[in-house]
N, C-alpha and C positions, 0 to 999 in steps of 0.2 A: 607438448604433451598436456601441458596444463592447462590450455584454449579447449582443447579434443574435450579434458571431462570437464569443464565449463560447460562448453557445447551437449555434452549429455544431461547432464544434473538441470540445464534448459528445458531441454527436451522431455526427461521425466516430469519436470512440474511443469510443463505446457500439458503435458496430455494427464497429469493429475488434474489442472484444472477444466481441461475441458471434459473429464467423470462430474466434477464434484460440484459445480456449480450448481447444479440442480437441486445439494444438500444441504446448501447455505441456509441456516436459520435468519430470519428478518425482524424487524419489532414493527410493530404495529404502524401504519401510518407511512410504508416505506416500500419501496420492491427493489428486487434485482432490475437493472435491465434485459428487456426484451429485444426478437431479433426487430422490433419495430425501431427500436432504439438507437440501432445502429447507424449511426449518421456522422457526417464528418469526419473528425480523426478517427474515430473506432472506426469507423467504415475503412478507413486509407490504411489506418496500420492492424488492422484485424488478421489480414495474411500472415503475421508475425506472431501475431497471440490471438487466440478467438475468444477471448477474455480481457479485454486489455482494462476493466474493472475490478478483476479478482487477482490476487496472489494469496500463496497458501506458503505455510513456512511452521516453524515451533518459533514464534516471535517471543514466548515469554520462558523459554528453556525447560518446560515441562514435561519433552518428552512427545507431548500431541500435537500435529499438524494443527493451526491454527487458520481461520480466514480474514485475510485482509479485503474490503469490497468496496466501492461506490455504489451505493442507495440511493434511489431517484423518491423522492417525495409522492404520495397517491396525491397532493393536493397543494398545486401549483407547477413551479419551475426547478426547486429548491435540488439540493443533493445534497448527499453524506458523506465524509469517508468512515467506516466504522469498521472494527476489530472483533472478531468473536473469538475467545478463550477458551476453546472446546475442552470437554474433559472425560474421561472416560466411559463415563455414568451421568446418564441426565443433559439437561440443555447446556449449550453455551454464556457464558458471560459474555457479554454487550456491550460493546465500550462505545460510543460516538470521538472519534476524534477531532473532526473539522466539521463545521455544514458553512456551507452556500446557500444563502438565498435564489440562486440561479443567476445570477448576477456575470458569470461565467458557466458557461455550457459547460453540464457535465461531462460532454463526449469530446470537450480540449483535457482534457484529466482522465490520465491513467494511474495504475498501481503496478507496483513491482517490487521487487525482492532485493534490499541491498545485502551480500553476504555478507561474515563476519570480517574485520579486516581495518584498516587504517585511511580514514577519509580525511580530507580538507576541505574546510568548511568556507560556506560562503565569505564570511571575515577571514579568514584565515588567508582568502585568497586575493582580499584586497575589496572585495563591496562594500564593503562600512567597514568602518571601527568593531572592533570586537567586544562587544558589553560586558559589567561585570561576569553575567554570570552564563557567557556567550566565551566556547574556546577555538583554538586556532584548526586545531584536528581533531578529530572523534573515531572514538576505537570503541569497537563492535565487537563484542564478545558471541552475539547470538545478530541472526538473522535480523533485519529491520524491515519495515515499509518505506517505500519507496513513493512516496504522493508526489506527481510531477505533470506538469504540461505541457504536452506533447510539442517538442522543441523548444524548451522555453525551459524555465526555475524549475526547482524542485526541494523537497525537503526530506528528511529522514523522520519517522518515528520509530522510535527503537524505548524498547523494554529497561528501564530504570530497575533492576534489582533490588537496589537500598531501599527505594524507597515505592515499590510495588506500584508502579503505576508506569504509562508510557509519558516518554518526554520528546519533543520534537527540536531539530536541528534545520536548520537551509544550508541545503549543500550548493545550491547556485541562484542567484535572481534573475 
């Protein structure tokens, strides 16, 4: 039973995102990708998600769908991951979380939705040593981002309540 509305709750925000993507507010100097853009992994796992850029979630427990996206640079190879904090009224907040130089093709990196729930962390699972200020598991009270590539590492950004800002975790290397 619990697969089945996984399986739904997918399914509704695959086809949120494939409405909403076209509402995505940008900053300056950045785009969504295009269907030009589609190459490599986005091409191979696109059947799966036709956004394999965007996730949409209330990452900061406000109540508003929020967008999680990769941003391709207008001026070079570079890319973003960046968070907008939609709000009822008026533009979104803007958060840049990660950029690349291009250093890594944008289209090996995807985003995705970790639900709330009880992770183990990359240390936790044996990759390194665990840092001070690095824990063994990580519990999710709200939705996170999910920045990963495509068969390969991945990390969590998830909403810091205390302390109003997002904090990022590696859930595998």
């Amino acid at each position: 039973m619990r697969m089945k509305i996984q399986l739904c709750i997918s399914l509704i925000l695959l086809a949120t995102n494939t409405l909403a993507a076209s509402e995505v507010h940008v900053l300056k100097g950045w785009r969504l990708p295009t269907e030009k853009d589609m190459s490599g992994d986005w091409a191979e796992f696109r059947k799966d998600n036709p956004h394999p850029y965007l996730a949409q979630a209330d990452f900061n427990g406000d109540g508003i769908p929020d967008d999680a996206y990769i941003a391709l640079s207008t001026k070079g190879k570079g890319w973003a991951l960046f968070v907008n904090l939609n709000k009822k009224k008026g533009s979104p907040e803007i958060i840049k979380l990660e950029e690349d130089s291009g250093e890594t093709p944008a289209q090996r990196m995807g985003v995705g939705i970790a639900e709330p729930g009880t992770y183990e962390t990359a240390c936790g699972k044996g990759y390194w040593d665990c840092a001070k200020d690095e824990t063994e598991t990580l519990k999710l009270k709200l939705p996170a981002i999910d920045l990963y590539i495509f068969e390969s590492s991945n990390s969590y950004f998830w909403w810091d309540k205390k302390h109003g800002k997002f904090r990022r975790t590696w859930i595998s290397d």
